[in-house]
N, C-alpha and C positions, 0 to 999 in steps of 0.2 A: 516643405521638406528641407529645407535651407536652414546652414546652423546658423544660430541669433546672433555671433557678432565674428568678427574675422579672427581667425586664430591668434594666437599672441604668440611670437619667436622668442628664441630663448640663446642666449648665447653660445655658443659653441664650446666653450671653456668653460661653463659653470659649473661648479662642483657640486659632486651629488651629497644629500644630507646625510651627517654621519647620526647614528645611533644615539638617543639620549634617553635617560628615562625620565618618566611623565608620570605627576600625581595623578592616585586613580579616587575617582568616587567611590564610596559608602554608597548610592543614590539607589534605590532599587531598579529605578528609570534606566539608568549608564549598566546594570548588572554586575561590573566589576566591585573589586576588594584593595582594602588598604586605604590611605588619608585620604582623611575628605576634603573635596574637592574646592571648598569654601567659596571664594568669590569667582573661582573659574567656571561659573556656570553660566551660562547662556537661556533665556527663559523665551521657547517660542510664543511670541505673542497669541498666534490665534488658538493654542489649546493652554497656554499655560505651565505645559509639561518642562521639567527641566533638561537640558542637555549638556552634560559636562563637556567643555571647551579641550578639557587633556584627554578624553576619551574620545572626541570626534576627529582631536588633531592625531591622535595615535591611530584611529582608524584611517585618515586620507592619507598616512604615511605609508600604511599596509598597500593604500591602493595605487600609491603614486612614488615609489621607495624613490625615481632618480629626483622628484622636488625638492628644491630646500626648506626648511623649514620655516624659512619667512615667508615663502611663496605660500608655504601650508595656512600659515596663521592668518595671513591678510586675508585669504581666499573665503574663510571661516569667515571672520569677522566680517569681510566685504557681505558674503550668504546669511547672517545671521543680521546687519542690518537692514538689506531690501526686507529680510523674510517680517522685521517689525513694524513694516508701513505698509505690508501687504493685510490687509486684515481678514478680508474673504476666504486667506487662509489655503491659496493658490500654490504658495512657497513654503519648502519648509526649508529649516537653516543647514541642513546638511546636503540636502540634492542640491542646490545651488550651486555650492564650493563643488562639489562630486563632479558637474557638469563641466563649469567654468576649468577645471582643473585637466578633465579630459581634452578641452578643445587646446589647453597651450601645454600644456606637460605631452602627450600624445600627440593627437594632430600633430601641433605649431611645431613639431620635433620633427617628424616625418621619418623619414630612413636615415636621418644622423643617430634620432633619438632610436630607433629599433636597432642599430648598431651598439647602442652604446646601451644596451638595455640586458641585451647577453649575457648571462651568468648575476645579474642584480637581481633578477625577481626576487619579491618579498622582501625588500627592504635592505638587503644585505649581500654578501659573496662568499657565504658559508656551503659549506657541503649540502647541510640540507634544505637551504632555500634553494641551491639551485637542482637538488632531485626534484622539488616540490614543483617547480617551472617545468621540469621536463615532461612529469607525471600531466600536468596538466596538456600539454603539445599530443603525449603521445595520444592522447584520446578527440581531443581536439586542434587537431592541428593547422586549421584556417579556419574560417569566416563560415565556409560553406558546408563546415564539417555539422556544423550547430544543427542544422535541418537534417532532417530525417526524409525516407522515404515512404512507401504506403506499407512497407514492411514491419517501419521500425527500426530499420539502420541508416548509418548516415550515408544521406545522396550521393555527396560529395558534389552537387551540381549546385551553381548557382543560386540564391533563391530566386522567386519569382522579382515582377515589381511591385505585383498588387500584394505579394505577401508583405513586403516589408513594409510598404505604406498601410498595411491593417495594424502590424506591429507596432509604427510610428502613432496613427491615432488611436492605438490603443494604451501606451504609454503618455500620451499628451492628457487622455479621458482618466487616467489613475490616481492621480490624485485628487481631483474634482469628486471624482468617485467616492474617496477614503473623506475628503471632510464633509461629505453632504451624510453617510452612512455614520461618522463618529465625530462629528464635530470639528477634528483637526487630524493633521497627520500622525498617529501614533512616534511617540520616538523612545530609543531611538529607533529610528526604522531599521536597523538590521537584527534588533531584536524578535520581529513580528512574522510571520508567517500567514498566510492568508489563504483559508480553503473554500470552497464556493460547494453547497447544496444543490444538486437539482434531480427532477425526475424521481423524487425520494416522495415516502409516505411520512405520517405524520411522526411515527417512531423513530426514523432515521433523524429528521429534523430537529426533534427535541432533544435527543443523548447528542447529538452534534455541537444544538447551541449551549447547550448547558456545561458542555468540556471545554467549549472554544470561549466562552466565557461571554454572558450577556451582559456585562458590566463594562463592555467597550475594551476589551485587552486585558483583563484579569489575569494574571500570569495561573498556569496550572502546577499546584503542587506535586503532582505526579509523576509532571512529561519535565517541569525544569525548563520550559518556556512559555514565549507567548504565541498561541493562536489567536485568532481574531476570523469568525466567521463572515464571510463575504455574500452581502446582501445576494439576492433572487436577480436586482437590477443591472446588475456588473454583468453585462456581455463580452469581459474584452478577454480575446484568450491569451493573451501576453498579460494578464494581471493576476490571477490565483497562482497559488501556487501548488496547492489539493484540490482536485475535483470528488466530490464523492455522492457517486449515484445509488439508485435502487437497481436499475435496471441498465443494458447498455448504454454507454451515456453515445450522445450524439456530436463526437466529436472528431476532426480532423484531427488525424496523427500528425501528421508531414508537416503540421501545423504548429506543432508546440518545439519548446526549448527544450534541453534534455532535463532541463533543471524541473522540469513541471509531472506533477504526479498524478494517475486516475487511476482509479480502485478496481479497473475492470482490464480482464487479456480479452482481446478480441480472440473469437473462439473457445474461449473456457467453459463451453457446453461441450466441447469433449470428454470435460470431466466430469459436469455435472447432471450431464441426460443419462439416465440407467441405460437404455439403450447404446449409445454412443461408449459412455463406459466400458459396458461387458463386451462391446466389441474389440475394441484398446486391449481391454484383459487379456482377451484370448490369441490375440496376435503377438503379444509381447513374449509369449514364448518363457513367461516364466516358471521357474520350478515348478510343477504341479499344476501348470496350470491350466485350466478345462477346452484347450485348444482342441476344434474337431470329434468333441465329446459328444456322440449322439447315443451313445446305450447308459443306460445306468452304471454299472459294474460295478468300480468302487466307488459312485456316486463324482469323481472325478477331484473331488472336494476336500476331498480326506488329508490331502499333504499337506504337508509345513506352509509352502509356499503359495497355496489358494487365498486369494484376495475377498473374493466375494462367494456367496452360496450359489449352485445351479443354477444357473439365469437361463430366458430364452426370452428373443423381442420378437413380438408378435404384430402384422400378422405374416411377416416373411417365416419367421422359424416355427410356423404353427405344425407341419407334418411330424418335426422333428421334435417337439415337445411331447405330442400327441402317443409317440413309441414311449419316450420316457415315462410319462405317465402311464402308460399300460404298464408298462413291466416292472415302476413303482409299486402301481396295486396288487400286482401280483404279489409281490415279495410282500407290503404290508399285509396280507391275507397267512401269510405262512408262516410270519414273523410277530405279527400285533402290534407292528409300531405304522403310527398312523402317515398317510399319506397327504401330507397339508403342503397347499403353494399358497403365495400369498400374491396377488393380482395387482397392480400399480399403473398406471397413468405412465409414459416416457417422457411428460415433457414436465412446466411446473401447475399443471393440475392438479399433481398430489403432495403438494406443500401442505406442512401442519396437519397430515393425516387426511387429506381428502379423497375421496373417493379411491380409498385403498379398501381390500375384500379380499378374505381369508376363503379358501375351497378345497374341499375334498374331491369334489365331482368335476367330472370334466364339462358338463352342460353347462357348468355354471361360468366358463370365458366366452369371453366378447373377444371372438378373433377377428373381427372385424373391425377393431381399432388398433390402435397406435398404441400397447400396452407391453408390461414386460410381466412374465410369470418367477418368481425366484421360488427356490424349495425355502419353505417354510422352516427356520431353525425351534425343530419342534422341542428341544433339551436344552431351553438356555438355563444360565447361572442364575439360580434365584437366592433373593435374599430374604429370609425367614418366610418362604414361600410367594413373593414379591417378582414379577419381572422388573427390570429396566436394562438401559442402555445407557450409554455413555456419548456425550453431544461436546464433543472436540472443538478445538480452535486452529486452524493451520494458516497459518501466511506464507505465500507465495508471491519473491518480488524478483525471480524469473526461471521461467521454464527451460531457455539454454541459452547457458548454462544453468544448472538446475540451482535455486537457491531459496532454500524455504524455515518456516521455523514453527515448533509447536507451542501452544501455548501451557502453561503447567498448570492452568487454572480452566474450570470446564463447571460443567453439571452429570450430576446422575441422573435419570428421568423414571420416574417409576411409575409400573401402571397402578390402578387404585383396589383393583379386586385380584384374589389370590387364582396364583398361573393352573390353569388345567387344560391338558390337549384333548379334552373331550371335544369327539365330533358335535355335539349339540348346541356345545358352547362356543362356536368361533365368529358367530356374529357379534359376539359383545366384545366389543372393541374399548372395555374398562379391564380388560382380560390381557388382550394380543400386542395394546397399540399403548405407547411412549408417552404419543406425543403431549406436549402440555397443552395444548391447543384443545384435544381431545379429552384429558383427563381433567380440566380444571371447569367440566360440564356434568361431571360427574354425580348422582345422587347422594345428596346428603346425609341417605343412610347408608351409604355403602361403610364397606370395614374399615376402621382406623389403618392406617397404615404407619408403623412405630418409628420409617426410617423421615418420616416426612412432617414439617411443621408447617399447615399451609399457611400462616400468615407472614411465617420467614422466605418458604421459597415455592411453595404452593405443593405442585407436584414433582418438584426437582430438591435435589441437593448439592451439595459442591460435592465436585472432584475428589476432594479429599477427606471425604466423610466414607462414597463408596471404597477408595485407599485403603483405610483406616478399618473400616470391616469384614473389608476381603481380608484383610494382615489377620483378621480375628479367627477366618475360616482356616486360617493357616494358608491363606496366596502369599506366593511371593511377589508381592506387587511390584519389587523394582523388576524381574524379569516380568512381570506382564504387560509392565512400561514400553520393555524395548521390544515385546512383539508389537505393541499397538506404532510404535515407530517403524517397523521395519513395513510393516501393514502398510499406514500412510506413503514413506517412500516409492511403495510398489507401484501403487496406485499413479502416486505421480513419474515414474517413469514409464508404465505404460502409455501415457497421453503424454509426453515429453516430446514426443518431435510430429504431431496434432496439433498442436498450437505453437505458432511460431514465437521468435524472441521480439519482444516490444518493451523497447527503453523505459517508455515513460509508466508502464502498467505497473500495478501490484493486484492483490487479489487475496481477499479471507474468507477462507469456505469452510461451512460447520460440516463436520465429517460425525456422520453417527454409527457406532460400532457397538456391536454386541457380542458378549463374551457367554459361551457355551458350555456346560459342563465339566465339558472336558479342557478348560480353561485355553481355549484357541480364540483370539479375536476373528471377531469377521467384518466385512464394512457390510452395513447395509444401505447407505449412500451418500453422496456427497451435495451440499447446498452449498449453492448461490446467495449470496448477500444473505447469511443465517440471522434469524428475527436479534433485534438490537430493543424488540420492546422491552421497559421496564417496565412488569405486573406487582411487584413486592421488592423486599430488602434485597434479598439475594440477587435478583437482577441487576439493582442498580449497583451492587456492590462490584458483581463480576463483569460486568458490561462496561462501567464506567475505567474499569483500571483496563478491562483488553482495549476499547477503542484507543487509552491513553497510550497504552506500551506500541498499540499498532501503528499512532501515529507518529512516535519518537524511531521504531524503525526505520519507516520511510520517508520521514524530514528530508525535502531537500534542502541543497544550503540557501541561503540567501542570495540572490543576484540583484544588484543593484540595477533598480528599471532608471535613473534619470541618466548610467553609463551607459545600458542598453539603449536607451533614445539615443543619445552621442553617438553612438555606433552606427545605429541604424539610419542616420541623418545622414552623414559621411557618406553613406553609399549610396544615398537616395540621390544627392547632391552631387558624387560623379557620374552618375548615370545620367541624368539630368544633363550634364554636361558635355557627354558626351554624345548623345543625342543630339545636342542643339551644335556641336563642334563647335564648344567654343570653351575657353580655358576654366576648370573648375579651379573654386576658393578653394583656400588652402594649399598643402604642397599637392601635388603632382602623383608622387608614390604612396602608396598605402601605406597606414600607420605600423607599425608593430602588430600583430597580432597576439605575440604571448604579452606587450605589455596590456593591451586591451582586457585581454581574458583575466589578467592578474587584479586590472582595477573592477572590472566588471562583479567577479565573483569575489570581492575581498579578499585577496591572496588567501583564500580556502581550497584548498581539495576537495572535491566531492567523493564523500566513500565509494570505492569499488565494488562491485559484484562480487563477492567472496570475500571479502574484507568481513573483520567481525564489528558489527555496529557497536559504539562508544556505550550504548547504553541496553540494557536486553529487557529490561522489566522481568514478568513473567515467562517471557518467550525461552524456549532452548532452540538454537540451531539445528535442525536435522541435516539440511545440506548447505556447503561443502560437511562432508564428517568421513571417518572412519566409517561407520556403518552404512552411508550412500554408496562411498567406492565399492564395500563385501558386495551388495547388493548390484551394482549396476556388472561389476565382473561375470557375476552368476549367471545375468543375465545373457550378459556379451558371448559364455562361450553355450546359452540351450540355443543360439540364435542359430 
């Protein structure tokens, strides 16, 4: 845990390097624009790849602004010589200098160098490098700030010892990792991103590697970078930088960098169990909303502000469904409109249509399981006498503060045989039920259906095909837009303060919504990691660009793991020493820590929570917006 050679001192009078500009590479390798780079290239032996010499010296300037510029270039060159006699491919030519630069520019400076560091971050003593050093303090403002608690906010305590030494051999095993997994270390490496698979099915698996690119770092035309998916064998959790599961992934929080991202909130089965949901609903106290609804009267359902239809979970709320239903059939006897619930599973049992059941009769519940009954939207909007619904895309990358985004590209799902609420007919589920799962089972005599091509999208269509024909019926689609928005919002402030705030979470749940005669959205509910399989065109078509826009939202930046090792060594290494009372290497005072952070994260900022991401794709921001705040106010004063 000891760093590999004694720090190197630095004059006390050395001038810091002033500003120069630096030819950039053509390379697609270097990413940058303008003259090529010609003989300033550097070629790492063990992959071949090239790395422009003005491109790596203008990146270590970013991370080391008080160096001078000769310090910068030996340091290079010293890195890019060992890295060509290393052949196994251990080094690569930029973590080298990255390292060696940390231990004598940092370290070997100690509290003269954090003195004299004040107001230079990024390379200058401009107004806005030095905002960009504060931005960065104010969120992290020591060492201990980095770790998180079981909550998901920073400790502020110490870390452990055994954390940082999992840290430490977890950055020593990272590169060994990357060239046994791609032959060599990709470069340059801050171009790369690296997301790890696990606990996934075989569909999550293959739309992963095939975006992340199986050609070893294929850059994505879509996202405008490189990922690179991160073998099954990478244990180390200081190495990814996306986790992305099927199912809760099994990992310590308190554990990871803020910089490290997982596709899952702990507890986001508040949103996504009907049970747990309709509970949410009715406590949030929104407009209209079926709080303490036990008679029918106006059905509870009828306002603006209703999220979801009638619900009840059973078998707690069975006495009180049990009135409802009587006093249903009563009125449907005097009225002729029919009396249908539709019966569901509470947990994911009834994924893809399973074991969901249409009833008129009340014999026909099973109160004696874990299910929820919803009233049946017996008048939905049909298209040339067609049901379907609408299967949503929402990302959520935090609950609180609330910050979420829709996507603009979706499916229509339609069922296969024309809608009729005959009681006779509520077991055919090619009638009642959406699902594709369900519909692409369907018999091959059944009726054509004119809005569906199944070899394009089987029993779904795009978003903007149902758009496009509702505009025909005379909808106005952009207002039916912002009810399906203001719908989702609901939703998620009801479970807003059920799930707490976790740094490193994000989370994409397919929301399926159906629209009723009377052109009101309804949710009829919300999924957990919504299928990613490609069955046809239209899958791959719609899948392939949401995974990509989902992934350029929550890109974190790049943090440089051979600074993070330097870091984490330094601390290993006084504790060490102090323990043994005996004088630690190096100085005495801790290094800088905004110069640390500055080199660590490439004098980058990491986007803020509320900040509008540099790139949206398809996605439209729901919150922060205008229409969160209408909506959370409303709320703030039925409470």
């Amino acid at each position: 845990s000891e760093p590999e050679s004694e720090p190197e001192g630095e004059p006390a009078d050395e001038p810091l390097s002033e500003p120069r500009s630096e030819p950039q590479c053509e390379s697609a390798v270097c990413g940058t624009q303008g003259a090529a780079c010609g003989e300033s290239t550097s070629v790492n032996a063990t992959s071949g790849s090239p790395l422009c010499v003005s491109t790596a010296i203008a990146r270590l300037r970013r991370m080391y602004p008080e160096a001078p510029l000769v310090k910068l270039e030996a340091a290079f060159a010293d890195g890019a010589e060992n890295s060509s006699v290393q052949n196994n491919g251990s080094w690569s030519s930029f973590a080298r200098p990255a390292s060696a630069l940390y231990r004598s520019v940092i370290v070997g400076r100690g509290a003269a160098q954090a003195r004299r560091w004040r107001g230079k971050a990024t390379g200058g003593t401009s107004k806005a490098a030095r905002e960009q050093s504060r931005t960065l303090l104010a969120r992290y403002g020591r060492f201990d700030d980095i770790f998180c608690n079981s909550s998901g906010a920073p400790s502020g305590l110490p870390p452990s010892t055994e954390l940082l030494q999992q840290h430490a051999r977890a950055c020593a095993a990272w590169e060994p990792r990357l060239v046994e997994a791609f032959g060599a270390v990709p470069q340059p490496e801050w171009a790369h991103r690296y997301i790890r698979v696990a606990q996934a099915i075989p569909e999550v698996e293959a739309i992963v590697r095939d975006l992340c690119g199986s050609t070893k770092g294929d850059p994505i035309p879509s996202v405008g970078m490189r990922w690179l998916e991160l073998p099954e064998s990478a244990e180390a959790t200081a190495g990814w930088d996306v986790l992305w599961t099927w199912k809760a992934p099994k990992v310590n929080y308190s554990e990871l960098l803020p910089w490290q991202r997982v596709n899952h909130f702990p507890h986001s089965r508040q949103l996504t169990r009907k049970d747990l949901l309709k509970r949410h609903l009715q406590r949030a106290l929104l407009p209209g909303s079926a709080r303490g609804c036990q008679t029918l009267g106006a059905t509870c359902a009828s306002t603006e502000g209703e999220v979801m239809p009638l619900t009840f979970a059973l078998p707690a709320e069975y006495n009180a469904f049990a009135m409802v239903f009587a006093e249903a059939r009563s009125s449907a006897k005097a009225t002729g409109e029919p009396n249908i619930w539709i019966m569901k599973p509470t947990g994911g049992g009834a994924s893809r249509g399973r074991r969901i059941t249409l009833l008129d009769d009340i014999s026909g519940v099973c109160y004696g399981e874990s299910i929820v009954l919803q009233r049946y939207i017996h008048r939905p909007l049909l298209l040339d006498g067609f049901k379907f619904d609408l299967r949503l895309y929402v990302l959520v990358t935090s609950f609180n503060p609330l910050e979420c985004f829709i996507y603009g590209d979706g499916f229509g799902r339609f069922a296969s045989e024309r809608y009729t609420s005959d009681p006779a007919r509520l077991d055919n589920l090619y009638v009642h039920l959406t699902n594709s799962s369900i519909q692409k089972e369907r018999p091959t005599a059944a009726e054509r259906n004119e809005h569906l091509d199944s070899e394009e999208g089987g029993s779904k269509c795009r978003l903007s095909y149902v758009a496009e024909q509702l505009r025909r019926l005379g909808v106005d689609w952009e207002v039916m837009w912002e009810k399906i928005k203001a719908l989702v919002l609901r939703s998620l402030l009801a479970v807003q303060d059920a799930i707490p705030h976790q740094r490193n979470s994000f989370e994409l749940f397919g929301y399926d919504v159906l629209i009723d005669e009377g052109l009101k959205p309804w949710l009829i509910e919300v999924n957990a990691s919504p299928s990613l399989a490609r069955d046809n065109a239209l899958d791959r078509e719609v899948k392939d660009a949401l995974l990509a826009d989902t992934l350029e939202i929550v890109t974190p930046p790049y943090y440089d793991r051979a600074v993070w090792q330097e870091m984490v060594r330094w601390r290993l290494d006084q504790r060490a020493a102090s323990e043994a009372r005996r004088p630690a290497r190096g100085v005495a005072s801790a290094p800088s820590f905004e110069a640390e952070l500055n080199a660590l994260l490439h004098a980058e900022v990491p986007r803020a929570r509320g900040d509008l991401p540099s790139r949206l794709g398809r996605y439209e921001r729901l919150a922060p917006s205008a229409l969160w705040d209408r909506i959370a106010r409303r709320s703030a004063r039925h409470t």
